[in-house]
C-alpha positions in Angstrom: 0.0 0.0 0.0 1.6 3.6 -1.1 1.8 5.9 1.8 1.9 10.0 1.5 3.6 11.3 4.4 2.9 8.6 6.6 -1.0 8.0 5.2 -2.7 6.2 3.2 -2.3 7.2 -0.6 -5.7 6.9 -1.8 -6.1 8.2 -5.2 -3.2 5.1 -5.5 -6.3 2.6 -4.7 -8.6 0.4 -6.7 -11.8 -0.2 -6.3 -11.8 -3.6 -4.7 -8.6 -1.8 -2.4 -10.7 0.2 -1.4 -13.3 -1.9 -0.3 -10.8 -3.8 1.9 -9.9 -0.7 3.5 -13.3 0.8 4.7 -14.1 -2.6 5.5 -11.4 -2.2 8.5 -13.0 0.8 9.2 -16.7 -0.8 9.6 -17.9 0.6 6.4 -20.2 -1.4 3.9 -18.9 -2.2 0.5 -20.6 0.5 -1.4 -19.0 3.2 0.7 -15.8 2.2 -1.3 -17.5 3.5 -5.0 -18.8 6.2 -3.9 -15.4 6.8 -2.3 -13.9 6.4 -5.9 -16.2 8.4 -6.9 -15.1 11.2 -5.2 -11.5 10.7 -6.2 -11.7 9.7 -9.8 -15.0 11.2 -11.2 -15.7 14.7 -8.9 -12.0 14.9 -8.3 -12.4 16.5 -5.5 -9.3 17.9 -3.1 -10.8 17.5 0.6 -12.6 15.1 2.4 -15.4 17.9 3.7 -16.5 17.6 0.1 -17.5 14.4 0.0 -21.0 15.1 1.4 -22.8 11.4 1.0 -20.1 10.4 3.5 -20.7 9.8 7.0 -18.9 12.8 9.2 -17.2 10.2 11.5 -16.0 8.2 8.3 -14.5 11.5 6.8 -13.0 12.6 10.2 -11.3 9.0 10.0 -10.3 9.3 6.3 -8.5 12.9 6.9 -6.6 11.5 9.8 -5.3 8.7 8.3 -5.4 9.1 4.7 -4.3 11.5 2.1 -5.0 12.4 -1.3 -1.9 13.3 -3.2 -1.2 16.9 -3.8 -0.4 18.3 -7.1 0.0 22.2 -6.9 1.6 24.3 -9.7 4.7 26.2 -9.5 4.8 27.0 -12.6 4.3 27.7 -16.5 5.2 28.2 -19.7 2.9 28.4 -22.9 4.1 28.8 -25.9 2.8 30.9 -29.2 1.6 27.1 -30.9 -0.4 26.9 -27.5 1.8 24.3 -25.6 2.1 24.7 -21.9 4.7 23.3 -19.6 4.0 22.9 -16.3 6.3 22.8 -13.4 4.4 20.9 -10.2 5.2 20.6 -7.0 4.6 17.3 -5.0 3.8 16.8 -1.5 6.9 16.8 -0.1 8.3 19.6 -2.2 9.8 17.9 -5.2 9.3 19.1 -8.8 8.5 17.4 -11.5 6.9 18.6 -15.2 4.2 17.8 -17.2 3.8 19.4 -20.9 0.3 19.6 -22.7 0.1 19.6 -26.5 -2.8 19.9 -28.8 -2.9 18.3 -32.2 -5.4 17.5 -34.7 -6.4 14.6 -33.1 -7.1 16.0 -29.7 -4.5 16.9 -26.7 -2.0 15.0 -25.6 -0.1 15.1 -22.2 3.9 14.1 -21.8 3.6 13.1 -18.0 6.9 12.1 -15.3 7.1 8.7 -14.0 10.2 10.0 -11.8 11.4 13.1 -10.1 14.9 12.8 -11.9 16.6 10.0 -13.1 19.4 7.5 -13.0 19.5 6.3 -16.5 22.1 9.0 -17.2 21.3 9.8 -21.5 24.1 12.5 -22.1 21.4 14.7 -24.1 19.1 14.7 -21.7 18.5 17.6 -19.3 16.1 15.1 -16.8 19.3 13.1 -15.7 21.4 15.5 -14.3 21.4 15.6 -10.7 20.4 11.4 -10.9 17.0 10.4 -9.3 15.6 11.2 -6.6 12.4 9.3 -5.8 9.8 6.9 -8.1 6.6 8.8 -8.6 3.5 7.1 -6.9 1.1 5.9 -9.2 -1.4 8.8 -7.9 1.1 11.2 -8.7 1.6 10.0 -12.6 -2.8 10.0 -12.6 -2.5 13.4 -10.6 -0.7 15.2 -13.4 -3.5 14.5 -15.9 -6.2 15.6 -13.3 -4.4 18.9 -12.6 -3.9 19.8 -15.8 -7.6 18.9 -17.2 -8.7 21.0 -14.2 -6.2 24.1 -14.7 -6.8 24.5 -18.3 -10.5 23.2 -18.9 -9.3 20.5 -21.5 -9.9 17.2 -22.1 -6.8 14.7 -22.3 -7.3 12.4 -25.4 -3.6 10.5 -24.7 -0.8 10.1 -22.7 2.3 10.2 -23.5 4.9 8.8 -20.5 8.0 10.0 -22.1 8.5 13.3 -19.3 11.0 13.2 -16.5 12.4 9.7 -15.6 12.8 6.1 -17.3 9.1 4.7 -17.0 10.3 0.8 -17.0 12.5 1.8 -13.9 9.5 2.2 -11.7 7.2 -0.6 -13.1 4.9 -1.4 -10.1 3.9 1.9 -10.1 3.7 2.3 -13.7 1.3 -0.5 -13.8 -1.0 0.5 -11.2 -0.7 3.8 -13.1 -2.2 2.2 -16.5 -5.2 0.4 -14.4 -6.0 3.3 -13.0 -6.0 5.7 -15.8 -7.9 2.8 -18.2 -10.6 2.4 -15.1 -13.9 3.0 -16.8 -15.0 4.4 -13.5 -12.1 6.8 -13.5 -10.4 8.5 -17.1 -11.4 5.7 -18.8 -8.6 6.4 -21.5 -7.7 3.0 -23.4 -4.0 2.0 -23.3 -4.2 2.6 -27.5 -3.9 6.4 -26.7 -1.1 5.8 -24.2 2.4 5.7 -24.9 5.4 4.8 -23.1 9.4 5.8 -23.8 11.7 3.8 -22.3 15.9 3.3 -22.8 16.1 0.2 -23.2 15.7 -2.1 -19.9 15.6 -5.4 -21.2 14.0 -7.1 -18.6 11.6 -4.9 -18.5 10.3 -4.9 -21.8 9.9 -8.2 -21.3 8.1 -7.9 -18.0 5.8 -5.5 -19.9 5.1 -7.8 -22.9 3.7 -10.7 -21.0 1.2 -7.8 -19.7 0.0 -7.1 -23.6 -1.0 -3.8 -22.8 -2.2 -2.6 -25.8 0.0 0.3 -25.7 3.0 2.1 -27.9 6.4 0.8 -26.9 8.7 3.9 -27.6 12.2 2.3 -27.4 14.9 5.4 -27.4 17.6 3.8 -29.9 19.0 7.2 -30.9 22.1 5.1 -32.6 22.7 2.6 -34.7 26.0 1.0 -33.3 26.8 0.3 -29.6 29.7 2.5 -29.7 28.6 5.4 -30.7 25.1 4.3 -28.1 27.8 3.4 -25.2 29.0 7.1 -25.6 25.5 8.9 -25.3 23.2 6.2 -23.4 25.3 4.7 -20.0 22.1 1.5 -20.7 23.8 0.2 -24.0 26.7 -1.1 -21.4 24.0 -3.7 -20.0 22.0 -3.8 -23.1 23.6 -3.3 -26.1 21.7 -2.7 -29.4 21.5 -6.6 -30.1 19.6 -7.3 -27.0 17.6 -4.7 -27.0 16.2 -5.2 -30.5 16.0 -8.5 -29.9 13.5 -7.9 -26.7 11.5 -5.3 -29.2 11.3 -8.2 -31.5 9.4 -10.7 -28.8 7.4 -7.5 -27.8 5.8 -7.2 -31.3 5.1 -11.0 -31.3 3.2 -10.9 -27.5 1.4 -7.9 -28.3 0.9 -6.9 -31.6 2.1 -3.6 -30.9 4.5 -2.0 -33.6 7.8 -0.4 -31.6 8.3 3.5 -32.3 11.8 3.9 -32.2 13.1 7.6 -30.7 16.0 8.6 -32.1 17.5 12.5 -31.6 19.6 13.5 -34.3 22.8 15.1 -32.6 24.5 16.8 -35.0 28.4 15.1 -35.5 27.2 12.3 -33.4 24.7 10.3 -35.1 23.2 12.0 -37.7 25.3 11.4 -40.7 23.5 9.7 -44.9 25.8 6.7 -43.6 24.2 6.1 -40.3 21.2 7.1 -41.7 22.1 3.9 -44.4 23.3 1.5 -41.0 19.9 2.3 -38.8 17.6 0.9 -42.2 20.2 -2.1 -42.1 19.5 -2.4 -38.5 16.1 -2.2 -38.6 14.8 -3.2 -41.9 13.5 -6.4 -41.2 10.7 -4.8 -38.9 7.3 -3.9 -38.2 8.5 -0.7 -36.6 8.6 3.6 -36.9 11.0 5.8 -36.3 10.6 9.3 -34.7 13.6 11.3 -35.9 13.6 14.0 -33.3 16.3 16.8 -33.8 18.0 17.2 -30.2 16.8 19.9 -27.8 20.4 22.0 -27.1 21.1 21.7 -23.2 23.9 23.6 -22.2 25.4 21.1 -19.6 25.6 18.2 -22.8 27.1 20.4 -25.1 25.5 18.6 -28.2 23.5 20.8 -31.1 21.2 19.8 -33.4 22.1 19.9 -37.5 20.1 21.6 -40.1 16.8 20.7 -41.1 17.5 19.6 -44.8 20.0 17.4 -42.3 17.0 16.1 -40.7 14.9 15.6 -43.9 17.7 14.0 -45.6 18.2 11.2 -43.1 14.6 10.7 -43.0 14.4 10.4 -46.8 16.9 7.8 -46.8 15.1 5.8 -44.2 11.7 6.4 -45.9 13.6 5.2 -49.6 14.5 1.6 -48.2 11.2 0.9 -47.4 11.9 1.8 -43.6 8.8 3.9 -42.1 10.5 7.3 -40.7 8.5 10.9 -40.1 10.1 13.9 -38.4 9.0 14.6 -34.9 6.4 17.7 -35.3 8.0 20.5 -32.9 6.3 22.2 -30.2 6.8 24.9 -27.7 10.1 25.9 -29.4 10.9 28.7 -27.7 9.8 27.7 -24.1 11.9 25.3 -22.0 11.4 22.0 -24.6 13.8 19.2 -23.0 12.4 17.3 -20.9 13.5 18.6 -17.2 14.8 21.8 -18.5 12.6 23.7 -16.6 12.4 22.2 -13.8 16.7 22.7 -13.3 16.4 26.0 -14.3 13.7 27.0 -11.6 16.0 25.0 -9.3 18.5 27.5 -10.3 16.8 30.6 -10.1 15.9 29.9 -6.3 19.3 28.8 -5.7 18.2 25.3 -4.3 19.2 21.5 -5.4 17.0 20.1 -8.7 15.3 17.7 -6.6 13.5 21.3 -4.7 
């Protein structure tokens, strides 16, 4: 059972969690979904509102249970109306959370970690490490917050924000029932996605699941030693193991892999490599997201031109190899993922996990 500061996380629950719980407080069953209620559909912040409560029961809940707190510190919104939004977590942690609108409908990029330990050279969320896993109620807390501050519906998630999703897998599961609950968002895992490094094990784990999800697999090179330099991961699982676990993934699930990769310019961005990643991954059912690099100024790397970009991509396309450049958004605001949250951490003068 998740705990919040010594209580009982409830927005973490299930239903039938629930019911076990009220039943050690005397309560009948049906107190439970009307409890969930509350929680998931009225979304409601204090246990005064939930009026079809007993008093004593909500005296009881207060004392000894909590509903996690997500309260904005900040944001930034962009002229193409993307918004970033820095949140702060019950204990004073910060994590981000950026909402994107496309023809389709909205999309939020949630954190499944406040930092992270996976330590990508290009990316701004790793610096500093990890500090804590995210509780699964404070992955469904982001969506909830930002459908409330804005007034917008979320039509997908996308859990590819601060942190390596497969590192915090019990979470990340009870995440996925919660946010699929028809009772609660009742979003279906085929408008979820989920970006992970490259934890073998893991994608394994995940596959006997057969969540009907995207599998985002952040390749971003097409040999391990040019991977080994960028992505610490490709020292435990090097390219061969990796796409050999995205292999058994598409035959449990279904599911066609999206493969990230950020063009760095000098690093892996080059007609040849462009030529080596078809080689590598010609012989399957799979996309891949060319996403020129965000700068960070701790990583030193830059992204090439865009004909670079296009040119790579046309390549790809030409041997048959399925290959679109990532749409950019909210160019001029803080894009990589945990850039804004370091730089607030700078500005007050305190560590990035503040």
């Amino acid at each position: 059972m998740n705990t919040i500061n010594g209580k009982t996380d409830l927005l973490s629950m299930l239903p039938d969690e629930l019911e076990g719980l009220l039943a050690g407080m005397g309560q009948p069953r049906f107190r439970a979904q009307q409890l969930f209620s509350w929680l998931h559909e009225k979304r409601v912040d204090s246990f005064d509102k939930m009026s079809n409560l007993p008093g004593a029961l909500r005296e009881r809940l207060a004392a000894e249970c909590e509903i996690a707190p997500i309260i904005e510190r900040r944001r930034q919104q962009a002229r193409d109306g993307t918004i970033k939004f820095l949140f702060a977590l019950g204990d004073g942690n910060t994590i981000e959370s950026v909402l994107m609108h496309h023809d389709y409908g909205n999309s939020l990029c949630i954190s499944s970690q406040v930092g992270c330990r996976m330590g990508c050279r290009f990316c701004a969320s790793t610096i500093g490490g990890k500090v804590r896993d995210l509780l699964a109620s404070e992955m469904l807390g982001q969506i909830y917050a930002v459908e409330r501050l804005t007034g917008k519906r979320i039509d997908s998630v996308v859990m590819m924000g601060i942190g390596e999703p497969l590192d915090n897998f019990e979470q990340v599961e009870r995440f996925l029932a919660l946010v699929h609950h028809p009772k609660g968002l009742n979003l279906s895992h085929r408008h979820l996605s989920l970006s992970t490094c490259g934890l073998v094990p893991m994608i394994d784990r995940l596959a006997e699941k057969k969540y009907q999800l995207t599998l985002s697999v952040s390749l971003h090179a097409c040999d391990n030693e040019t991977r080994d330099r960028i992505m610490p991961v490709n020292h435990r699982y090097p390219i061969e193991e990796l796409l050999a676990a995205c292999k058994r993934y598409f035959a449990r699930t279904g599911r066609r892999i999206s493969y990230e990769y950020s063009l760095i310019a000098g690093v892996n961005d080059s007609p040849d490599q462009a030529r080596k990643l078809l080689a590598l991954l010609g012989d399957q059912n799979c996309h891949v997201n060319l996403i020129p690099v965000n700068p960070v100024a701790e990583t030193g790397f830059t992204r090439g031109s865009r004909r670079d970009a296009e040119v790579f991509r046309d390549i790809l396309n030409a041997g048959g190899l399925s290959a679109t450049i990532r749409r950019e958004l909210g160019t001029e605001i803080d894009a990589a993922c945990g850039q804004l949250r370091r730089n607030e951490a700078k500005k007050e003068g305190s560590p990035v996990c503040g």
